[in-house]
Structure formats: structure tokens, C-alpha cells
C-alpha positions as CSV (number, residue, x, y, z in Angstrom):
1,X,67.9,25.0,-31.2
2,X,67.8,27.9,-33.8
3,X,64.6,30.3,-32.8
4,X,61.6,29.5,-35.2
5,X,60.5,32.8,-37.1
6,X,56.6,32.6,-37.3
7,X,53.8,34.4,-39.4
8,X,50.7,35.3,-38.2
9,X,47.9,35.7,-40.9
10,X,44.7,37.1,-39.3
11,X,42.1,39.8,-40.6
12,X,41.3,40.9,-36.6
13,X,44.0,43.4,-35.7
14,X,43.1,41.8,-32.1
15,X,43.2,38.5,-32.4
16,X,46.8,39.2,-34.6
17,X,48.2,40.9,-31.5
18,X,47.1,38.7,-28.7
19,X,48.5,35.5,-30.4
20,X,51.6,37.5,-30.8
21,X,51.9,38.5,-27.1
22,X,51.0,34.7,-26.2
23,X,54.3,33.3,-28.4
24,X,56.5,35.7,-26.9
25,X,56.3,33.5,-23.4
26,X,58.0,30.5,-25.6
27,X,61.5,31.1,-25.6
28,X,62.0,28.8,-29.0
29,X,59.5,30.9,-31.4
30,X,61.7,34.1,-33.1
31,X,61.3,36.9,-34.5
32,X,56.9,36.9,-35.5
33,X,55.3,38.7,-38.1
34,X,51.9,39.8,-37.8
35,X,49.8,40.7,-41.1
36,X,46.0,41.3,-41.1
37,X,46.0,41.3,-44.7
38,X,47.1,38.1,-46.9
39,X,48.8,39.4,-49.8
40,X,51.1,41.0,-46.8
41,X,51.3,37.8,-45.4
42,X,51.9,36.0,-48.6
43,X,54.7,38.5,-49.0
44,X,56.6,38.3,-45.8
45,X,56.3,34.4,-45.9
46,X,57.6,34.7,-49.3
47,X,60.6,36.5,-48.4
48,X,61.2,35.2,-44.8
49,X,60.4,31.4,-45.1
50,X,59.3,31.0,-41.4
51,X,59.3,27.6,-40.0
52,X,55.6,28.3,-38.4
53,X,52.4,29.9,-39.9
54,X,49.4,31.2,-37.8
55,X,46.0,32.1,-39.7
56,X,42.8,32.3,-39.6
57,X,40.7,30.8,-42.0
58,X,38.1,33.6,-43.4
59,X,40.3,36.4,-44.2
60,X,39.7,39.8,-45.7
61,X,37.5,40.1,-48.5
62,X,36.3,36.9,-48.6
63,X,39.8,35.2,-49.0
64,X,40.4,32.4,-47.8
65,X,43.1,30.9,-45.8
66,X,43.3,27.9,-47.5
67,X,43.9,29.6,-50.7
68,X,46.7,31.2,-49.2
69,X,48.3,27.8,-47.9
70,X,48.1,26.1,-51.4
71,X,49.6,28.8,-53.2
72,X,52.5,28.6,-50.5
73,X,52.7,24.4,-51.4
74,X,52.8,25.8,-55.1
75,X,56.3,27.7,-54.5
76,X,56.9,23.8,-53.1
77,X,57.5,25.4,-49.6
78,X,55.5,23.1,-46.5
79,X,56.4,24.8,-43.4
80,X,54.3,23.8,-40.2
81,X,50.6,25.7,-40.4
82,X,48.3,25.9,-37.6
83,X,44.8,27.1,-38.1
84,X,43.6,29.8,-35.4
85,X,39.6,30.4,-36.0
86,X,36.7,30.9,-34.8
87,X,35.0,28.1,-37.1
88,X,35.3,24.5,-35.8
89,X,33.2,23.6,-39.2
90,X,36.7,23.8,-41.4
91,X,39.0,21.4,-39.6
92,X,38.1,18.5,-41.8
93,X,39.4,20.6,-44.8
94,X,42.5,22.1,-42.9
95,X,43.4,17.6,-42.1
96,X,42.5,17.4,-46.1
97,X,44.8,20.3,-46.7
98,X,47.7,19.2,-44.4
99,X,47.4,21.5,-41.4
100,X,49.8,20.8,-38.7
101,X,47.0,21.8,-36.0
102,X,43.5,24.1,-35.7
103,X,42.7,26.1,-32.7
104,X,39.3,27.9,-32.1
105,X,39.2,31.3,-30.8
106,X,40.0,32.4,-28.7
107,X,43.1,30.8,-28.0
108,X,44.2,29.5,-24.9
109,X,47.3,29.4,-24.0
110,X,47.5,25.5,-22.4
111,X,46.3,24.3,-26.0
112,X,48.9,27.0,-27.7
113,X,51.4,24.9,-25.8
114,X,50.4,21.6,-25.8
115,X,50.5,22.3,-29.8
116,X,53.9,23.5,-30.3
117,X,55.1,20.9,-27.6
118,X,53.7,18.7,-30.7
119,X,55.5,20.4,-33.0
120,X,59.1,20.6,-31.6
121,X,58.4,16.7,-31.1
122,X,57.5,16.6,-34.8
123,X,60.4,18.2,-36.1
124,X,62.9,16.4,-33.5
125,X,61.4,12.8,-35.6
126,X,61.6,14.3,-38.0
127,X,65.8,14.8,-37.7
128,X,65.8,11.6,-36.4
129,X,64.0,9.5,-39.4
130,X,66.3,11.4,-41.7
131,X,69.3,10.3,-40.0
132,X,68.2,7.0,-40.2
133,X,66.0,6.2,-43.6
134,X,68.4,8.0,-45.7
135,X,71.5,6.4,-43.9
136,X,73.3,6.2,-47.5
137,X,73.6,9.8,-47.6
138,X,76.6,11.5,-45.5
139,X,75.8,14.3,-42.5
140,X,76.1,16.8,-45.0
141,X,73.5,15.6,-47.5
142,X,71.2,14.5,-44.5
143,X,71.8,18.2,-43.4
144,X,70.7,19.7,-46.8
145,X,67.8,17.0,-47.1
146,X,66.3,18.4,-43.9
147,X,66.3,22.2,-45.3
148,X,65.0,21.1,-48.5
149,X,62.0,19.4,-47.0
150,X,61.4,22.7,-45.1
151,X,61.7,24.4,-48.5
152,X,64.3,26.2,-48.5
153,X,66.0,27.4,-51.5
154,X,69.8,26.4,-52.9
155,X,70.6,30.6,-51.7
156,X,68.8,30.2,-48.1
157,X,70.6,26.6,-47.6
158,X,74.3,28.3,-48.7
159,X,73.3,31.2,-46.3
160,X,72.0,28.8,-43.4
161,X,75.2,26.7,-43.6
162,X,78.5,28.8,-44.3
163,X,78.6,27.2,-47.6
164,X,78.6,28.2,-51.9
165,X,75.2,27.8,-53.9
166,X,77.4,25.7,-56.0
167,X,78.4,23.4,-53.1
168,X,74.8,23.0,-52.3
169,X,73.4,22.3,-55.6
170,X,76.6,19.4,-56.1
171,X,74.7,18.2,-52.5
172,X,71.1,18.4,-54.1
173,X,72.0,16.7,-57.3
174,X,73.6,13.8,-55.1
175,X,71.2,13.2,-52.9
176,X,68.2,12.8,-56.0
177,X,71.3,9.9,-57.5
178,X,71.8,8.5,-53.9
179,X,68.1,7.9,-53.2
180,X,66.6,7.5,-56.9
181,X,64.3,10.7,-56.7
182,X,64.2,12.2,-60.2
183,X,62.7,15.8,-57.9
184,X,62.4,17.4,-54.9
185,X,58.8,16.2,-55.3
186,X,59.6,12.6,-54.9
187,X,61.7,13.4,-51.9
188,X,58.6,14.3,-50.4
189,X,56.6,11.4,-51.5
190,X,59.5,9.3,-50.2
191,X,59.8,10.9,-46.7
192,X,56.2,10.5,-46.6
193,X,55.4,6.9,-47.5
194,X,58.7,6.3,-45.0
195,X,57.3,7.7,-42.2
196,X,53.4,6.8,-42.8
């Protein structure tokens, strides 16, 4: 499988480093960013797309994580976030806000693990519901439908498969015909109540 490029959002220099260190012993997670400051983080995630996001959930100057994760769902991209904090009292909100997972500080590695063990099954269902509840589109489209649902871009889909923007948008205009989804919203609502 492709390596997984991850960010790491945290205000504690520390605490950015060590998680880093830990996700170097998985030999799946690629190259990691590390940002103590969120409008750093916001940047790289911008710009890279990683499949993974560490943060914390108080950052710097009273900003808060989950601020940070809803404008990412803005730009309509969802990749996998896992909260790392020292406050247990937020997890409600981070299951409210779609949060693949929340560890407290400090983080041990079995539970760092056990989580992304979660994760790789996650995504692995993932591939395999799309192959099967959208059997009316071909490999391609189920291909493309995958990456879009990741939110990546027409550009970062052409790049990622050896193919033309132009060839990926015909792709993206056939698969909202094939299914009935008017957006890439209702994709999302439709991959959703699929797999509820």
C-alpha cells in the first residue's frame, strides 16, 4: 500500500516530536509533518492533503482544534483525524465532529497501534464497499470515487493516476449520471447512508 503522509497539529513542541518518533516504527505512515502552530498546519494540510491528521485540541492562542477541522471539511476535504490531548472532557464533541479516534496524553504506543490497526481496516472496507455498492460504475470510476471521497482534487487525482485533468473530470461527471448525485456532497451522503 502507498505510505500515508500524516500531519501533526500540536502547540507542545514535545508532545509534536514524540508522536512523530512513535509513527516512524509503522512502516505504512510517510512522510509526517509536524506544526505547533495551526495556520502552519492549516497550510501544509492545504497543500499536502495527508491521508492522517494528529492534533491536539487547545492549540495556540486559544484556537481550537476543532475550528481547524471544520474549516478543513469546508474545502470539502475528510481525511482520517485523530485527536491526541490531554482533555478526556472533549471526546463527545470530537464523535459530534467526526473524529476518527481521541487519545489522551501521553500517548502510548499499544493504543497508537491498536488505532491505526483501526484505521487501515477502515479504509480496506472502505475499498471494498465501493467495489461493491457502486458496482454500476467501471474500475476506473470506482478508482476516482475512492480519491474523491478522500478529497482529492481533479489535479491531485490526474497526478495520482497517470492520467489528464480532462480525463478525470469526463470520470467525475459520469459517476454523479451513473449514481444520480447532483454533487460530490451527495456522494458523501450516499456512501454514508450505504454503509451506516
Amino acid at each position: 500500500m502507498k505510505p500515508l503522509r500524516t500531519v501533526i497539529i500540536d502547540d507542545e513542541h514535545c508532545s509534536c516530536e514524540r508522536l512523530r518518533r512513535l509513527l516512524m516504527s509503522f512502516e505504512f505512515i510517510g512522510e509526517t509533518w509536524c506544526c505547533t502552530n495551526s495556520l502552519k498546519g492549516a497550510k501544509i494540510i492545504s497543500e499536502q492533503k495527508p491521508e492522517i491528521i494528529f492534533m491536539d485540541v487547545e492549540l495556540e492562542n486559544t484556537v481550537s482544534g476543532f475550528e481547524v477541522l471544520e474549516n478543513i471539511h469546508e474545502k470539502s476535504y475528510h481525511p482520517f483525524v485523530i485527536m491526541v490531548t490531554g482533555h478526556p472532557q472533549y471526546s463527545i464533541k470530537a464523535i459530534r465532529h467526526g473524529v476518527f479516534d481521541y487519545i489522551i496524553k501521553p500517548v502510548d504506543i499499544d493504543e497508537l497501534k491498536a488505532s491505526l490497526e483501526r484505521l487501515l481496516q477502515k479504509t480496506a472496507n472502505n475499498k471494498i464497499r465501493i467495489n461493491g455498492e457502486f458496482s454500476c460504475l467501471s474500475n476506473r470510476e470506482r478508482d476516482i470515487l475512492l480519491l474523491v471521497l478522500e478529497g482529492r482534487s481533479s489535479e491531485e487525482i490526474a497526478d495520482s493516476l497517470f492520467i489528464s485533468v480532462n480525463t478525470v473530470n469526463t470520470h467525475r461527471r459520469n459517476i454523479l449520471r451513473k449514481t444520480g448525485a447532483r454533487s460530490v456532497l451527495d456522494l458523501y451522503k450516499i456512501n454514508s447512508i450505504v454503509h451506516a
